[in-house]
C-alpha positions as CSV (number, residue, x, y, z in Angstrom):
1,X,-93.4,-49.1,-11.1
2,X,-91.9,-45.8,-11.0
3,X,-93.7,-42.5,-12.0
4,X,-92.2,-38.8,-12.6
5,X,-93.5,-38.0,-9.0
6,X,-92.0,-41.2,-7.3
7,X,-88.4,-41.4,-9.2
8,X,-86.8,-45.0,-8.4
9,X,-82.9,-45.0,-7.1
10,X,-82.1,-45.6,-10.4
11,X,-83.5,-41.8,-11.6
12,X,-81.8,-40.5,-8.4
13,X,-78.4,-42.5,-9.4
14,X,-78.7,-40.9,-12.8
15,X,-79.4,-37.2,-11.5
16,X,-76.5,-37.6,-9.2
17,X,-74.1,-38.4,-11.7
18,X,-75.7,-35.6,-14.0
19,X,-74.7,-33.1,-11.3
20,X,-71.6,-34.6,-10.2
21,X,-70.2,-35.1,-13.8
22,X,-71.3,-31.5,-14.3
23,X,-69.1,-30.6,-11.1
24,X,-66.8,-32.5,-12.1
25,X,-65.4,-30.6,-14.8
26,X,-65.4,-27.9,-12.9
27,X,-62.8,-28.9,-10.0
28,X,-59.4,-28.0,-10.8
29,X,-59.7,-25.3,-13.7
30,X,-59.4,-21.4,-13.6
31,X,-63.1,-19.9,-14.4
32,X,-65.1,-16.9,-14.3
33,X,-67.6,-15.9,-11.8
34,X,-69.3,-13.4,-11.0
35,X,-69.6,-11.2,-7.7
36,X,-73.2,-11.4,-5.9
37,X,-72.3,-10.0,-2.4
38,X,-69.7,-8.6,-0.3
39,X,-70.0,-9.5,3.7
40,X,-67.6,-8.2,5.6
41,X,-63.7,-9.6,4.6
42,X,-65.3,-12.3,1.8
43,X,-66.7,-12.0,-1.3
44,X,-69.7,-14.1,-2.4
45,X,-68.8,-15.2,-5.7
46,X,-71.3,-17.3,-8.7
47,X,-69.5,-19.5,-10.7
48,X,-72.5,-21.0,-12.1
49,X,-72.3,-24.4,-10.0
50,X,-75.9,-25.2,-7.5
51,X,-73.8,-23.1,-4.8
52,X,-72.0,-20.0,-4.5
53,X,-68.5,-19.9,-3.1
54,X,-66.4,-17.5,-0.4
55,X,-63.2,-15.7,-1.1
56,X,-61.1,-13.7,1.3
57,X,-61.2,-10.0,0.2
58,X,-57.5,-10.2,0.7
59,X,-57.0,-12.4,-2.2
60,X,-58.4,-9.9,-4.6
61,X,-55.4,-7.3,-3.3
62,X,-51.8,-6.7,-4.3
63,X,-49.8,-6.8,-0.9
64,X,-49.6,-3.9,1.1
65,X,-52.5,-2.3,-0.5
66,X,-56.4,-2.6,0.0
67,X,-59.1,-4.8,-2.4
68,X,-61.0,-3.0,-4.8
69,X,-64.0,-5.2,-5.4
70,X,-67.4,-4.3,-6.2
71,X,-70.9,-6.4,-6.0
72,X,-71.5,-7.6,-10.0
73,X,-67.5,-7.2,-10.8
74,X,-66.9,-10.4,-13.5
75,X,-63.2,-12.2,-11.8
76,X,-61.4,-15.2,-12.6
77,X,-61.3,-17.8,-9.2
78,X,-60.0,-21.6,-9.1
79,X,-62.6,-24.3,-8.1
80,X,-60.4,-26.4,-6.1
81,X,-63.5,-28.1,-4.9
82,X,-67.2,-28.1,-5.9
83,X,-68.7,-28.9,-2.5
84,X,-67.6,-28.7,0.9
85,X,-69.3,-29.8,4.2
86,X,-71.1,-26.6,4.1
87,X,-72.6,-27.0,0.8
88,X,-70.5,-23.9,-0.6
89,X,-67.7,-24.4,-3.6
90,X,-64.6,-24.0,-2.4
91,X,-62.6,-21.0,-4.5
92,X,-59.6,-19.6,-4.7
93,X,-58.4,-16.3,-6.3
94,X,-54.6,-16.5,-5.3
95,X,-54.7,-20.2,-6.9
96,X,-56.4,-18.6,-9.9
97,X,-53.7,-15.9,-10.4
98,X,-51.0,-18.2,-9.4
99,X,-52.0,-20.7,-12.5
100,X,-51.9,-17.7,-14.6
101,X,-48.9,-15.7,-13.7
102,X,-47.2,-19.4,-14.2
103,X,-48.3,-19.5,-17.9
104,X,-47.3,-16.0,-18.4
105,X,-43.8,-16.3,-16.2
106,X,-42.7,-19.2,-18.7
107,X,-42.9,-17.2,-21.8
108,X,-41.3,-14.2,-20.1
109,X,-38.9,-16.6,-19.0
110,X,-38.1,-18.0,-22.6
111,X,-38.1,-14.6,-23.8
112,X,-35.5,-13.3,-21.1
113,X,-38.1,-10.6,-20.5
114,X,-37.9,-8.4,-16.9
115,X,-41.3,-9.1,-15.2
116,X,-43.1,-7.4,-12.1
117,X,-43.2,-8.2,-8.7
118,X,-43.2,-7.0,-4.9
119,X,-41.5,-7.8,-2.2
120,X,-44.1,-8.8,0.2
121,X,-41.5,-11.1,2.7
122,X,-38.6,-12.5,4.7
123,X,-37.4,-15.8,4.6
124,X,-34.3,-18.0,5.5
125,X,-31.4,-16.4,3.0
126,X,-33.3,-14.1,1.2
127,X,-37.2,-12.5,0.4
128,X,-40.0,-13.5,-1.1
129,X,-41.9,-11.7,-4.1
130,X,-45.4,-11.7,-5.7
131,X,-44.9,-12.0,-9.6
132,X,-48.4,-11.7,-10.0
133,X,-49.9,-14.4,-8.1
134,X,-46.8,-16.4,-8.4
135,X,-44.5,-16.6,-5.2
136,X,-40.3,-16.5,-5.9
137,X,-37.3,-16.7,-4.4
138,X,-35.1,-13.1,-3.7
139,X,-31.9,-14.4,-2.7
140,X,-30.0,-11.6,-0.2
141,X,-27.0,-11.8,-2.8
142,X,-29.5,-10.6,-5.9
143,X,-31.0,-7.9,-4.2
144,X,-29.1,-4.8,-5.0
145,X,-25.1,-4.3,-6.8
146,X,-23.8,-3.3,-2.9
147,X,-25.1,-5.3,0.0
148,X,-28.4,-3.5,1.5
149,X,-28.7,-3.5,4.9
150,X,-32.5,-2.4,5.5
151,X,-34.9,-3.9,2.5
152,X,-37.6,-2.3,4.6
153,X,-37.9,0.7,1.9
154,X,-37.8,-1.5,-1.2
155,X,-40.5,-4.2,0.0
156,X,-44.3,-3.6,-1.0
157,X,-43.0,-1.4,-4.5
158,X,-43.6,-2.9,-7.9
159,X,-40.9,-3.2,-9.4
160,X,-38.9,-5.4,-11.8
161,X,-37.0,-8.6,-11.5
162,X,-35.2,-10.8,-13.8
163,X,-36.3,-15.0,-13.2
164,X,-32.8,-16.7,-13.0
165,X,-34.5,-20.1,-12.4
166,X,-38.0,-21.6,-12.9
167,X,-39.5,-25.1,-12.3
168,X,-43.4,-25.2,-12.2
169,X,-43.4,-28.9,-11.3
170,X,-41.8,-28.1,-7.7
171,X,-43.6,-24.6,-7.7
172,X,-39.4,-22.9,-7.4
173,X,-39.2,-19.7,-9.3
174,X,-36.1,-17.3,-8.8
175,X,-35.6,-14.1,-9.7
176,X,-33.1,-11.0,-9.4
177,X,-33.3,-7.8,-8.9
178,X,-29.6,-7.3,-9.1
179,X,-29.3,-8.1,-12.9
180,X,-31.8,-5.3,-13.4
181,X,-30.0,-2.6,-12.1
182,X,-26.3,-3.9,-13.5
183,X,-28.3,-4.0,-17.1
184,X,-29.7,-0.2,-16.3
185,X,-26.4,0.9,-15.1
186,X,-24.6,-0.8,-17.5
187,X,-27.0,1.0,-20.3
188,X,-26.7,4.3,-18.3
189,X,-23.1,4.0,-18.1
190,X,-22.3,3.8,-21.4
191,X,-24.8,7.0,-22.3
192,X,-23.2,9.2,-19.6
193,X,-19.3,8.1,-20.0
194,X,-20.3,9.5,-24.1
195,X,-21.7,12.7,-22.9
196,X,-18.3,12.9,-20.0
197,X,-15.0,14.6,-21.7
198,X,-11.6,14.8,-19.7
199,X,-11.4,18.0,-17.8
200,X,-14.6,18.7,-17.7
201,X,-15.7,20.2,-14.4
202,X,-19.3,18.2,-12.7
203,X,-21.2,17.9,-9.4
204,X,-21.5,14.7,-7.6
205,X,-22.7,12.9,-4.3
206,X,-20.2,11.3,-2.4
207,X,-21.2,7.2,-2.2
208,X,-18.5,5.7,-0.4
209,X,-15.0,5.9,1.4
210,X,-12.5,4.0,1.1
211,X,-8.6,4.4,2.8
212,X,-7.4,5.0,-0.9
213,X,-10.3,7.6,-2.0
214,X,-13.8,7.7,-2.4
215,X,-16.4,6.9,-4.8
216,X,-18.9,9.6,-6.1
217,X,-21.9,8.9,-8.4
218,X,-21.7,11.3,-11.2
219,X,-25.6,10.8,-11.7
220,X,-25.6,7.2,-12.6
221,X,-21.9,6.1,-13.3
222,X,-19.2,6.5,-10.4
223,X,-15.9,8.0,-10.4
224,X,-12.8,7.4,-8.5
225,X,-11.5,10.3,-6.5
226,X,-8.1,9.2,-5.0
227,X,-6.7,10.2,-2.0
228,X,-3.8,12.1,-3.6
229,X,-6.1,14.2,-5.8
230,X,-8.1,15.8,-2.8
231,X,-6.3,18.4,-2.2
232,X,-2.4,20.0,-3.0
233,X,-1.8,19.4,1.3
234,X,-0.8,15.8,2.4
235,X,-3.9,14.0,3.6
236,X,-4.0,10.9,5.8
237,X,-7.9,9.9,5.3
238,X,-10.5,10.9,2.9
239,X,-12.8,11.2,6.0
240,X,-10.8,13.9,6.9
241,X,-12.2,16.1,4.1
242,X,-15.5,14.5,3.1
243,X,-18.2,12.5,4.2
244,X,-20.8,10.2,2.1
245,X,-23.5,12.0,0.9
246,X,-21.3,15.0,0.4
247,X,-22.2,17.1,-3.3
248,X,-18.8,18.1,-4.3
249,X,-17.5,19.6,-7.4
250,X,-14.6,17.6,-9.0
251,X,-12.6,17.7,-12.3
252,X,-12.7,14.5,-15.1
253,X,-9.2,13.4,-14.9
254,X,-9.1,10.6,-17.1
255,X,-12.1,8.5,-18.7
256,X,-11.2,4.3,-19.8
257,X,-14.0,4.2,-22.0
258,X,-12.6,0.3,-22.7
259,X,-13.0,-0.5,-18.9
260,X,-15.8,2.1,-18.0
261,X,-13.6,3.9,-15.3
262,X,-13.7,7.7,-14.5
263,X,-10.8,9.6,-12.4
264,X,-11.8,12.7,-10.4
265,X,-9.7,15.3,-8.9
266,X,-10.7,17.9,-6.7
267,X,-7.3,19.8,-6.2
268,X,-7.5,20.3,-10.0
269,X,-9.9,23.3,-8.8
270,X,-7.7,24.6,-6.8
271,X,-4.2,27.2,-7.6
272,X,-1.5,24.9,-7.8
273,X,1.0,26.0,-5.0
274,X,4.0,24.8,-6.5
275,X,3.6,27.6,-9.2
276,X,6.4,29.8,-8.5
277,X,8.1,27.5,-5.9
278,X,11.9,28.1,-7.1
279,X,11.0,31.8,-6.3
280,X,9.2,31.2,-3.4
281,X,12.1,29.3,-1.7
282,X,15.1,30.3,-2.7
283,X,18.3,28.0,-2.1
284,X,20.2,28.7,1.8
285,X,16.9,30.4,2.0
286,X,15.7,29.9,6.0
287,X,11.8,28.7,6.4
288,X,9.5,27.5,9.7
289,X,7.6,24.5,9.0
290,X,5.3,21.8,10.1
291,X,6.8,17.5,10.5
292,X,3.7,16.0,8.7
293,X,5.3,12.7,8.2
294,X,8.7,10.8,9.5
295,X,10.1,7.8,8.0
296,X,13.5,5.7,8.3
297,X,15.0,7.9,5.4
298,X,14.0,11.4,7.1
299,X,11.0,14.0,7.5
300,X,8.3,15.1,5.4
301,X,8.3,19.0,6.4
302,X,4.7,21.0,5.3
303,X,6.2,24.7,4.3
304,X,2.6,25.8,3.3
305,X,-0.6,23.5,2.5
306,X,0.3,21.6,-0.7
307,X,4.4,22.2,-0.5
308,X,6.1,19.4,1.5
309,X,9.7,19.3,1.2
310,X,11.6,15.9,2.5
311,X,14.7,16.8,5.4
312,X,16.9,13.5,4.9
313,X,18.4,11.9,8.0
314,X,21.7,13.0,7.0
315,X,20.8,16.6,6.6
316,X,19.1,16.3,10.5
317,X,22.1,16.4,13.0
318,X,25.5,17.8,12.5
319,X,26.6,15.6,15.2
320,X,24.1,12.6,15.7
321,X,24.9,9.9,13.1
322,X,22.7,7.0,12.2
323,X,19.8,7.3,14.6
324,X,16.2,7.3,13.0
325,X,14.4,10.9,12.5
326,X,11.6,9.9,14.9
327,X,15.0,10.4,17.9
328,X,15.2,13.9,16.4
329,X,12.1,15.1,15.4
330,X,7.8,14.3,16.1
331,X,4.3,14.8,14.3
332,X,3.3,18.1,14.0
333,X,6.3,19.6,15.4
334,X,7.4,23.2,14.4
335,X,11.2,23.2,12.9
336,X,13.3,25.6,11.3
337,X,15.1,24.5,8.0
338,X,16.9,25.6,5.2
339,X,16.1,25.0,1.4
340,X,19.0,23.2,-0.2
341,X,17.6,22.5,-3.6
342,X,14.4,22.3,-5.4
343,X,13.3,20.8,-8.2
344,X,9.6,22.4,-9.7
345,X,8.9,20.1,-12.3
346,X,9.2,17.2,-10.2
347,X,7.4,19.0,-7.3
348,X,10.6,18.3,-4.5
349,X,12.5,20.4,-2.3
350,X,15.8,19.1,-0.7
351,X,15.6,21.0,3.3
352,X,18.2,20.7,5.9
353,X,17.8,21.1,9.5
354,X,20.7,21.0,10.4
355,X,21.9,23.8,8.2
356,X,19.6,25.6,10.2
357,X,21.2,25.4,13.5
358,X,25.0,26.4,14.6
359,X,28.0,24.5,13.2
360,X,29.2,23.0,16.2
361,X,32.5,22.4,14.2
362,X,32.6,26.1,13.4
363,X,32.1,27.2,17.1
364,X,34.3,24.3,18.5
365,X,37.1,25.9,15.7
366,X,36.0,29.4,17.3
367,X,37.1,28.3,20.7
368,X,39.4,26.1,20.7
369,X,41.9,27.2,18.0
370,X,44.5,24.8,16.6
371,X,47.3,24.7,19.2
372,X,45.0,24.6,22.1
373,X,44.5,22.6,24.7
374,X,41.4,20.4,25.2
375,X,40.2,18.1,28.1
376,X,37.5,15.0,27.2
377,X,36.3,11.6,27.5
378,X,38.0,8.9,25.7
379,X,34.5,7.4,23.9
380,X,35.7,5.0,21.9
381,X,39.3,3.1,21.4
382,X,40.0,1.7,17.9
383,X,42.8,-0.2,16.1
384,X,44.0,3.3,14.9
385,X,43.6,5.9,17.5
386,X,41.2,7.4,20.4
387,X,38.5,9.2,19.8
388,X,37.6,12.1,22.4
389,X,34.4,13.5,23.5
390,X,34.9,17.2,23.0
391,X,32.6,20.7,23.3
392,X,29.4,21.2,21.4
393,X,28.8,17.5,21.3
394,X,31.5,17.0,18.9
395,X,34.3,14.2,18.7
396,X,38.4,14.6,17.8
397,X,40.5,11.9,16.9
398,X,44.0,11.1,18.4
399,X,46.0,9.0,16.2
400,X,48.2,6.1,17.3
401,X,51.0,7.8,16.5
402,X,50.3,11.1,18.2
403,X,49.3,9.6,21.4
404,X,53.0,9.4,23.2
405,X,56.7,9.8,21.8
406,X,59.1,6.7,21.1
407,X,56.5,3.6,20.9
408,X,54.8,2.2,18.8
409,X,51.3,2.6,17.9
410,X,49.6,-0.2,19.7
411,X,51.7,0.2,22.9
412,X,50.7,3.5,23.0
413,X,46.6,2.8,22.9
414,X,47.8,-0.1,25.6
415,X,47.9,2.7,27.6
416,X,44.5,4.3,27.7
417,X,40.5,2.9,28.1
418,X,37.4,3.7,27.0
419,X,35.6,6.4,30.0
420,X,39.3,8.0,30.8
421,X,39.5,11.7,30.9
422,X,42.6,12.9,28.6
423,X,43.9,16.4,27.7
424,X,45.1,16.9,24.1
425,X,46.6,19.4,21.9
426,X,44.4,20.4,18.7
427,X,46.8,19.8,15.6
428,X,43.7,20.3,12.9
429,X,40.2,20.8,12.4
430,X,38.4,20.2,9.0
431,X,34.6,22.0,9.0
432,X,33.8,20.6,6.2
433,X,34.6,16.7,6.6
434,X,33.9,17.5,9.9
435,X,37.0,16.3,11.7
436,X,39.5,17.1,14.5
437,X,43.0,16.1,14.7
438,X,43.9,15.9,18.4
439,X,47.9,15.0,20.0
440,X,48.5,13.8,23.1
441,X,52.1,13.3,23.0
442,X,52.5,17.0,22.1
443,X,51.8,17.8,25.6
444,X,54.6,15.9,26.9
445,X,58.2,17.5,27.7
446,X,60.2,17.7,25.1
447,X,57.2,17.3,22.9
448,X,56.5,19.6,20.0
449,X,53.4,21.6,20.6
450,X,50.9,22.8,18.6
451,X,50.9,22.6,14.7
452,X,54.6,22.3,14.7
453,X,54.4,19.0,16.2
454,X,52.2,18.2,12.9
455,X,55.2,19.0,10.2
456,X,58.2,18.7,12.7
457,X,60.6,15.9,10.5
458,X,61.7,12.6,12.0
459,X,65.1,14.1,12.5
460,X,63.8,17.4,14.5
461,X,65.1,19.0,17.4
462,X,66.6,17.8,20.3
463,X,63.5,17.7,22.4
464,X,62.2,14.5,20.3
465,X,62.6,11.6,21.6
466,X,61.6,8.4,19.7
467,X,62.5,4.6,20.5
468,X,66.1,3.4,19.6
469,X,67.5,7.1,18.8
470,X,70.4,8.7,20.6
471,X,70.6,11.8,22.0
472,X,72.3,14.2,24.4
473,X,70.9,14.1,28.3
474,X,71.8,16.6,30.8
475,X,72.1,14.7,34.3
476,X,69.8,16.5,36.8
477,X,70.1,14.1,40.0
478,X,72.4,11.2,40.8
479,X,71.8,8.4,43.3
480,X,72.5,5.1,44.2
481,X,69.8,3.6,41.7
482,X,71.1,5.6,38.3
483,X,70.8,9.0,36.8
484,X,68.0,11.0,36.2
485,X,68.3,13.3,32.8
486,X,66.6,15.4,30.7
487,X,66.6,15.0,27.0
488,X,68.0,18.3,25.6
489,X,68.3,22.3,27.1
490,X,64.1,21.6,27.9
491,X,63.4,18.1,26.6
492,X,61.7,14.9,28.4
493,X,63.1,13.7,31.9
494,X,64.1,10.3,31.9
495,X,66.4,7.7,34.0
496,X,69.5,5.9,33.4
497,X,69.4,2.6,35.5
498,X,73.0,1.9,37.0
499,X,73.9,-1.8,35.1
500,X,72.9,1.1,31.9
501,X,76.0,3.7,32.7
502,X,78.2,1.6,31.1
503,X,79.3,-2.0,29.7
504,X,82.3,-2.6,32.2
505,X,81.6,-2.5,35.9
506,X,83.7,-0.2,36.8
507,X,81.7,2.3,34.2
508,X,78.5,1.6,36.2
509,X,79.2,3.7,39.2
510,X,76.8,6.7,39.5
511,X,79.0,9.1,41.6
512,X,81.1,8.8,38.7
513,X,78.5,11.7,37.0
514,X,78.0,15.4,38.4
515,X,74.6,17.0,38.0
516,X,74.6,19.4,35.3
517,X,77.3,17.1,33.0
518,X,75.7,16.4,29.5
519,X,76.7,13.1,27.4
520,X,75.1,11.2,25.0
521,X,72.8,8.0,25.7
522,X,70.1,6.0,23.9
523,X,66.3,5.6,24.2
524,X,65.9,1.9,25.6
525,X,62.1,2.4,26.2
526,X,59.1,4.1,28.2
527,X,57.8,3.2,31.7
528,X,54.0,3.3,32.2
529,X,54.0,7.3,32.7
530,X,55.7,7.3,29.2
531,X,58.6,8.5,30.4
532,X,61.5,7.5,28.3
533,X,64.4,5.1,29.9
534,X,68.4,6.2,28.5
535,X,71.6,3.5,28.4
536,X,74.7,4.7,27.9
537,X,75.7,0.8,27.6
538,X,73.2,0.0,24.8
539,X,74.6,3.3,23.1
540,X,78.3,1.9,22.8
541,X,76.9,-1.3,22.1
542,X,75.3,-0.3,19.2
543,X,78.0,2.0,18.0
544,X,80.4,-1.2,18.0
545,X,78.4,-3.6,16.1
546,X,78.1,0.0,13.3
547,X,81.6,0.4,13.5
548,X,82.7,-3.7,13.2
549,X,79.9,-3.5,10.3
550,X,81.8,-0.6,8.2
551,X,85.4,-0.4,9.0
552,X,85.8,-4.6,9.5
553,X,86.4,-6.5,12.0
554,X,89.2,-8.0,14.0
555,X,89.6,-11.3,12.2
556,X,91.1,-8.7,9.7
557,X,94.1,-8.1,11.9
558,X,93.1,-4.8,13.2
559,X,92.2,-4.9,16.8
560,X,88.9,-3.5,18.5
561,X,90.7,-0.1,19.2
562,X,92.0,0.2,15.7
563,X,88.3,-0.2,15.0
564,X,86.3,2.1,17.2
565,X,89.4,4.8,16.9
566,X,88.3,5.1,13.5
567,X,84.7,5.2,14.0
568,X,84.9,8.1,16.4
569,X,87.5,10.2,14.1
570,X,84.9,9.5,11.1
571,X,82.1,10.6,13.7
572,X,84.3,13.8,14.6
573,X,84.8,14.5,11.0
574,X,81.0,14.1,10.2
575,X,80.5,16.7,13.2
């Protein structure tokens, strides 16, 4: 039989399950205890259970920042277990807060509200953050607007996040610290833009740079400064100017107060060098400047910083057609031009340069003035002429028909090739087209020189010979191959082959002639010296098929005598 002072197992069972069902309800749930001792890095905290439990100091501390925890302070802790091996409950303050911050975090959550946290870690993709007790997820993406490259200053600071994504069933909690800072800016945006006004004059720092311009924060909001509004002078980079972090002073272009975007300007600030410009520069007016620029259409040409005046390519040569500027002209290279035109309003000035440099037509007209003679290069051979390679770089032209006397055109360029040297007479020079007329047949005997040779008629002097025309030769030597003449008192030489004396046989005897005795004869032709070839025979023939064609022929009765009689009296009658 059992007494008080020899309980049975049953009274033991009973007590057990007292004390466990007591312990029980403990396991599990958030309580308060109280703190009895502090030894070393734990706490000793009484929960009111038949032992005390042991909590790292550490847990009672914010990261980064030291416990403040005092022998008798009242704190909240988890009983995750009510007896270990040791005999001690088994507490937890991180579990405590963490069941808290989890109850608070889903009505912040519902609410939208921004909640505290710090950035105590790294982890694959992103950081982590205390909210409290509660551990979430900083993706990299949702750390700042710009990508941050050191989160070293930002970890370990309270600060505020925005939870993006919660599930307290898998423990996942993710939050932003992005959509804070686009909400502030946003906010502070939309106050500053309303206190901004175009043309209003403000300090900023320098953020970024871009190729096109750079970005300065105008204390909250940033504004566009483009490249073209840095300054009046042509410049290639915004680095070349400023550098991020920079305070500058810059003007409120333009404000979109739809879109939230702010132009800057700093040349604004400045005296705008094209005031005065038409003054400054006037037309024909000679200038030095600097080749800032060169494209397939010409040279950008800096007068003074901020005035840039364009040199088209066909202002840049007098003599050196179609080749791109960058043959003519380099970066940076000091030029002498001349101001053909400018417009103020629309901020452009017209410059030559080669108005700026010696005509070469001029001098070449200086020279070699019409009527003289010129020696050159045949460059170039073309379906209507020569063209020779003359003084000063410059070029003439030989027509077809000037190039020898009594052929055609294209026998006449038969004649010549590209690389030969030729002389020439100068007929005509045109500054302004920027042409020379040049004759080579002019130079030949008989030839009419000079200008005259220009205007002389078809039916000129006696010197001209042409193809298929008769005129009167004066024999100068006689031999057993034919005659040689010359065309008028001081015309071309030529020769008169022996079956050409004459139509009969007994006509074609060359001792028949004397040197000095003058008849008439016909141009047959040139040899390759352009000499011109006579026939007496091709002469009569040709005056017998004229005279059969207008005074009849012998079918009519009258015989071939009757015939040519009256051509020659009708010939000595014209005469």
């Amino acid at each position: 039989m059992a007494t008080a002072a020899n309980p049975t197992r049953d009274d033991f069972a009973a007590l057990l399950n007292q004390t466990l069902g007591e312990g029980e309800g403990f396991e599990g749930r958030v309580v308060k205890g109280t703190v009895t001792a502090i030894e070393n890095d734990m706490a000793v905290i009484d929960v009111g259970l038949k032992s005390e439990g042991r909590v790292a100091l550490r847990e009672f501390a914010a990261p980064g920042q030291k416990a403040e925890l005092q022998v008798g302070d009242e704190v909240e802790v988890y009983v995750d277990r009510v007896e270990n091996m040791h005999g001690e409950a088994m507490l937890s303050r991180d579990r405590a807060r963490r069941e808290a911050a989890w109850d608070k975090l889903e009505a912040e959550f519902g609410q939208s509200t921004r909640v505290e946290g710090v950035i105590f870690g790294r982890v694959k993709g992103g950081f982590t953050v205390d909210l409290s007790g509660a551990v979430a997820f900083l993706p990299g993406s949702q750390v700042d607007i710009r990508p941050v490259r050191d989160v070293t200053p930002l970890m370990d600071i309270p600060q505020p996040f925005q939870i993006l994504k919660m599930d307290r069933r898998r423990g996942n909690i993710v939050v932003s610290r992005r959509a804070v800072l686009e909400e502030t800016r946003a906010e502070q945006r939309t106050g500053l833009i309303q206190s901004l006004a175009e043309g209003q004059v403000i300090e900023g720092v320098v953020k970024n740079i871009t190729d096109y311009g750079a970005f300065v924060d105008l204390g909250g909001i940033d504004g566009l400064l483009h490249v073209t509004d840095l300054s009046y002078k042509r410049v290639g980079h915004p680095s070349e100017m400023i550098n991020i972090g920079d305070v500058v002073k810059v003007q409120i272009i333009r404000i979109n107060k739809d879109t939230q975007r702010i132009s800057l300007g700093m040349k604004q600030l400045e005296s705008d060098p094209w005031e005065g410009a038409a003054a400054k520069y006037p037309i024909d007016g000679k200038f030095t400047g600097r080749v800032t620029n060169i494209t397939e259409y010409g040279a950008f040409v800096e007068l003074e910083p901020g005035i840039e005046g364009l040199v088209h390519v066909s202002e840049m040569s007098w003599t050196k057609k179609n080749v791109h500027p960058g043959k003519i002209v380099s970066t940076s290279q000091e030029v002498d031009v001349v101001i053909l035109e400018v417009d103020q309003d629309k901020r452009r000035i017209s410059l030559g340069l080669k108005q700026a440099q010696n005509n070469p037509w001029d001098s070449f007209l200086e020279q070699h003035p019409v009527g003289s003679v010129v020696e050159g290069e045949v460059k170039n051979a073309t379906e209507f002429g020569l063209f020779i390679g003359l003084d000063g770089d410059v070029d003439g032209m030989v027509h077809m028909s000037d190039i020898a006397w009594g052929m055609s055109g294209e026998e006449a360029l038969a004649l010549h090739h590209k690389g030969e040297t030729v002389k020439a007479v100068v007929l005509d020079i045109d500054t302004e087209k920027e042409r020379i007329s040049l004759g080579m047949k002019q130079l030949e005997r008989g030839g009419v020189s000079g200008a005259a040779a220009a205007g002389a008629g078809a039916g000129g002097s006696e010197g001209r010979v042409n193809k298929n025309t008769i005129v009167t030769v004066t024999v100068l030597n006689v031999s057993d191959a034919g005659l040689d003449v010359q065309a008028g008192d001081d015309g071309a030489t030529g020769f008169i082959r022996r079956g050409d004396l004459g139509r009969d046989r007994d006509e074609q005897r060359p001792e028949r002639f004397q040197v000095g005795q003058k008849f008439d004869a016909m141009v047959i032709g040139f040899d390759r010296s352009k000499k011109p070839n006579f026939s007496i025979k091709a002469m009569q023939m040709a005056e017998e098929k004229q005279a059969v064609a207008q005074y009849g022929s012998s079918d009519s009765g009258a015989s071939l005598g009757d015939i040519l009689g009256a051509a020659l009296k009708a010939r000595r009658d014209d005469n």
